[in-house]
VMD Tcl script that draws the C-alpha trace (Angstrom):
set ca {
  {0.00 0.00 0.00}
  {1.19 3.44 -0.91}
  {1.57 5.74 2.25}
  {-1.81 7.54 1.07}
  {-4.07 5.26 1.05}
  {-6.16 3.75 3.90}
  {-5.89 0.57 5.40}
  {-9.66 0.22 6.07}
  {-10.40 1.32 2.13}
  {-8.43 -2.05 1.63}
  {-10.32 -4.53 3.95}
  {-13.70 -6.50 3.24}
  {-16.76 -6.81 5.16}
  {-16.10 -9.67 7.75}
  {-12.41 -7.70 8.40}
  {-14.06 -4.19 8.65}
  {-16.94 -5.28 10.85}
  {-14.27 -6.98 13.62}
  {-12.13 -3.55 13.54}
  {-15.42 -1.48 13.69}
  {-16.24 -3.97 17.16}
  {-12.80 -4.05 18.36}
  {-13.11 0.02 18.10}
  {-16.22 0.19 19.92}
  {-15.50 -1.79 22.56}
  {-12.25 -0.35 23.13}
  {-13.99 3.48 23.43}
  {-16.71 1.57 25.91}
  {-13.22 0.52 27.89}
  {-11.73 3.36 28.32}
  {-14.94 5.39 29.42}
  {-16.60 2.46 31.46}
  {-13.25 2.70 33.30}
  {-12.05 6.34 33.44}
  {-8.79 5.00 31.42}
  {-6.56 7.95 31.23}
  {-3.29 8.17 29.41}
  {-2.19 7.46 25.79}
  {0.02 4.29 27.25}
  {-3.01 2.75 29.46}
  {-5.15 3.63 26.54}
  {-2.88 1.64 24.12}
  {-2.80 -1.19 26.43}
  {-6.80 -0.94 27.21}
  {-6.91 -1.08 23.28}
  {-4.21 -4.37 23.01}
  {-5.98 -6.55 25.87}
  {-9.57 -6.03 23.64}
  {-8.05 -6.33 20.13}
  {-6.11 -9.71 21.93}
  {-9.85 -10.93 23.62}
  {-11.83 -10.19 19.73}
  {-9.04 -12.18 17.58}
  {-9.19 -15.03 20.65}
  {-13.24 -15.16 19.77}
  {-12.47 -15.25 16.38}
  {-10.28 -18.52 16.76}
  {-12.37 -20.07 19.27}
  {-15.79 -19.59 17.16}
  {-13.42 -21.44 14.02}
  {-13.66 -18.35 12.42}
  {-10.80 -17.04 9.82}
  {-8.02 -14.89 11.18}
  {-7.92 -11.13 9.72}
  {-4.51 -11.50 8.14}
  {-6.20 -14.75 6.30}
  {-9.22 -12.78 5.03}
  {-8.93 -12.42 1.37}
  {-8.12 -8.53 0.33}
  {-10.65 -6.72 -2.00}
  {-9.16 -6.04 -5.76}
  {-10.20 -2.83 -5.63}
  {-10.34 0.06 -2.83}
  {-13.72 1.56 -1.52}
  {-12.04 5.06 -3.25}
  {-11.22 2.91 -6.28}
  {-14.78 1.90 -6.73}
  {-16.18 5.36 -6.36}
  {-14.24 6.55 -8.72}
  {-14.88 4.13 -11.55}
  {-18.69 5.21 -10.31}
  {-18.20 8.64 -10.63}
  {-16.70 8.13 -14.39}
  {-19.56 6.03 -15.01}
  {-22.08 8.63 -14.22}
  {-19.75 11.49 -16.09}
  {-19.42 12.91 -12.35}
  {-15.41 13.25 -13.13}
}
mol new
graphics top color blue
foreach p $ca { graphics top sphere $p radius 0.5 }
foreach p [lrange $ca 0 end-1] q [lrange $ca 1 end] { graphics top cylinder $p $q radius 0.2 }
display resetview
């Protein structure tokens, strides 16, 4: 990936959905327990990305780095729409 382009513009649905819960818990982690502090924040964040990817090999499911990557980009794609439509 070039240094412009987004990670999450790269990732399919099953991939973007775990982030998107692994986020959300996370921000419910560091209110629900007044976490303070970028380095107890980063750790709050490592101990629930850890506990999401263990649920994710104990419900058989397949790990994020073994989730097949999209051909295109979500920017990709709305381009090529955007040409399609004359919008360019």
């Amino acid at each position: 990936m070039k240094k412009s382009q987004k990670i999450l513009d790269h990732m399919g649905s099953t991939e973007l959905v775990a982030n998107l819960f692994r986020a959300t818990q996370t921000d419910e982690k560091l209110r629900r327990e007044n976490i303070a502090g970028k380095d107890m924040a980063n750790k709050a964040h490592y101990e629930v990305g850890a506990k999401v990817r263990q649920t994710i090999k104990e419900l058989g499911g397949t790990m994020p780095e073994n989730l097949p990557t999209p051909d295109k980009s979500i920017r990709q794609i709305e381009r090529e729409q955007k040409k399609q439509l004359g919008q360019d």
